[in-house]
N, C-alpha and C positions, 0 to 999 in steps of 0.2 A: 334280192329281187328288185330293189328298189333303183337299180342300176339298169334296169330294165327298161324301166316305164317311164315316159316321156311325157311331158304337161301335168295336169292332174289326174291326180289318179280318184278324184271323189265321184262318189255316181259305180266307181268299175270294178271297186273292192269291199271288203266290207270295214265296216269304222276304224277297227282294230290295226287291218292293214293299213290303211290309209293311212292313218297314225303314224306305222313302222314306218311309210316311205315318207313322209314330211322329218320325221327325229332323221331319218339316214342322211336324210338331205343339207340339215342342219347339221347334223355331224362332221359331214365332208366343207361343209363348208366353213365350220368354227375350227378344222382340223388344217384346210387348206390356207386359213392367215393367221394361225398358230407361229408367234416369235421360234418355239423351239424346233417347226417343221419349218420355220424359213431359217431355221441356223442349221436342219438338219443339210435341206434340199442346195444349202451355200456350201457342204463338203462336197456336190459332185463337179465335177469339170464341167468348165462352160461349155463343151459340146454336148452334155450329157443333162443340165441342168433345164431342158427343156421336157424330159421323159421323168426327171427325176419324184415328181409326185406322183406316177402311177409306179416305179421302182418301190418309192418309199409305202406303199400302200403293203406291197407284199414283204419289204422291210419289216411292217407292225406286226402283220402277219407271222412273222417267223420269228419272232423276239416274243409275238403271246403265246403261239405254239409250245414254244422253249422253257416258257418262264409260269407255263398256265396258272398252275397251285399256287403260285406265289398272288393271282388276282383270284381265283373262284376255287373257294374253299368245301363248297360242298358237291360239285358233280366232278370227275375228271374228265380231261379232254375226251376220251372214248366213249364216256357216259353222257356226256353232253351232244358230243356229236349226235348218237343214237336218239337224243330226245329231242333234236333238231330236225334228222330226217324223219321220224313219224309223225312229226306237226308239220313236212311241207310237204314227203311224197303222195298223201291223197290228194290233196287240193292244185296238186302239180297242172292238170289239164286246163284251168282256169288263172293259168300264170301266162308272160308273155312267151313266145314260142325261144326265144334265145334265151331265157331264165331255163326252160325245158331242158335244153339239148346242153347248159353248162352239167344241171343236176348229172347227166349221163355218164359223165366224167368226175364230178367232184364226188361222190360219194364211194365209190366201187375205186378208183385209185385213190380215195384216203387222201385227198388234199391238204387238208385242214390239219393231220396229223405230221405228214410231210413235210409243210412248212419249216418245223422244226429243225430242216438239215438245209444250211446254208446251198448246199448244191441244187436241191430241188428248187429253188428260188432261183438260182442260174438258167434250169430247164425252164419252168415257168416263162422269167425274162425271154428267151430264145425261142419258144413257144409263141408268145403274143407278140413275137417282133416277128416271125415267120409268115404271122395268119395279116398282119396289119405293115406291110411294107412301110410304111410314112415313120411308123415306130423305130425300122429299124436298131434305135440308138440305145433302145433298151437292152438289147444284148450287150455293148459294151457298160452299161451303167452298172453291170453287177459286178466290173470290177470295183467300180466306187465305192458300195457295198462291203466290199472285202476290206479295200483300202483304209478304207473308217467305221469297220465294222465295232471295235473299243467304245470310239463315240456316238454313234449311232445308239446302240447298246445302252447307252449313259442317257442319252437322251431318250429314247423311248420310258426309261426308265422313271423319268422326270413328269414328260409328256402323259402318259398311258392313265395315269393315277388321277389326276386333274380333269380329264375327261370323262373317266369311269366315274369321279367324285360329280360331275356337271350331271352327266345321263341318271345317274341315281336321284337328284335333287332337283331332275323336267327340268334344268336350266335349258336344255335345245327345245322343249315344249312350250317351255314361256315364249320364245324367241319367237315360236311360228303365230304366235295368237298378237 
């Protein structure tokens, strides 16, 4: 949701949210000057290295998909999902209206699940390049994807632990105060 909401969100949610969308915020952004997301985002082509951090986004996507067990040991990805959408679809009508109309789609075609197959990340790419002309270039960035998919792979691997390790210990909570 927090991809959603624009300026502050205090006053328009309740504390809890608010919270989630200041950590999201800080996430993406201790994610986006990340050494290992700028040695990821240095494997795509320089025509491609301009989309490459919304590429890479659904990259992480499909690498936690894949690899889920191996971070969260006690819900699986199916069981999680499900306790995901029962804590967002009632409160659904007081989210922003384009948070609304993804749910439409991400729950009922199993997104989050899909990630898991490299091609569904293709569709996706070709998806959000279709709806966002400017994007275009993310449809060829999934060859990038493919091409270094081994190091990619390696790097998230690096990457994914150190941030789960931050989020656990409010290191992006300290950040925002």
């Amino acid at each position: 949701m927090a991809d959603f909401v624009r300026g502050n969100p205090s006053g328009l949610y309740t504390p809890d949210i608010v919270s989630g969308i200041f950590m999201h915020r800080a996430v993406d952004k201790a994610t986006d000057s990340h050494p290992l997301v700028k040695e990821a985002r240095a494997l795509f082509r320089p025509d491609y290295r301009r989309v490459a951090a919304i590429t890479l986004d659904l990259v992480w996507d499909h690498f936690l998909s894949l690899h889920w067990q191996q971070f969260e040991h006690e819900l699986n990805l199916s069981e999680f999902i499900l306790y995901a959408r029962q804590h967002i679809e009632p409160h659904l009508s007081q989210t922003p209206e384009k948070f609304q109309e993804l749910n439409e789609f991400l729950w009922p075609q199993r997104w989050l699940i899909r990630y898991a197959d490299a091609e569904y990340i293709g569709k996706s790419l070709n998806g959000m390049a279709r709806r966002r002309p400017k994007l275009h270039a993310l449809s060829d960035s999934f060859d990038d994807f493919l091409m270094n998919y081994d190091q990619l792979e390696q790097i998230f691997f690096q990457f994914y632990p150190q941030m789960l390790h931050d989020a656990k210990q409010g290191v992006f909570l300290k950040a925002l105060n």
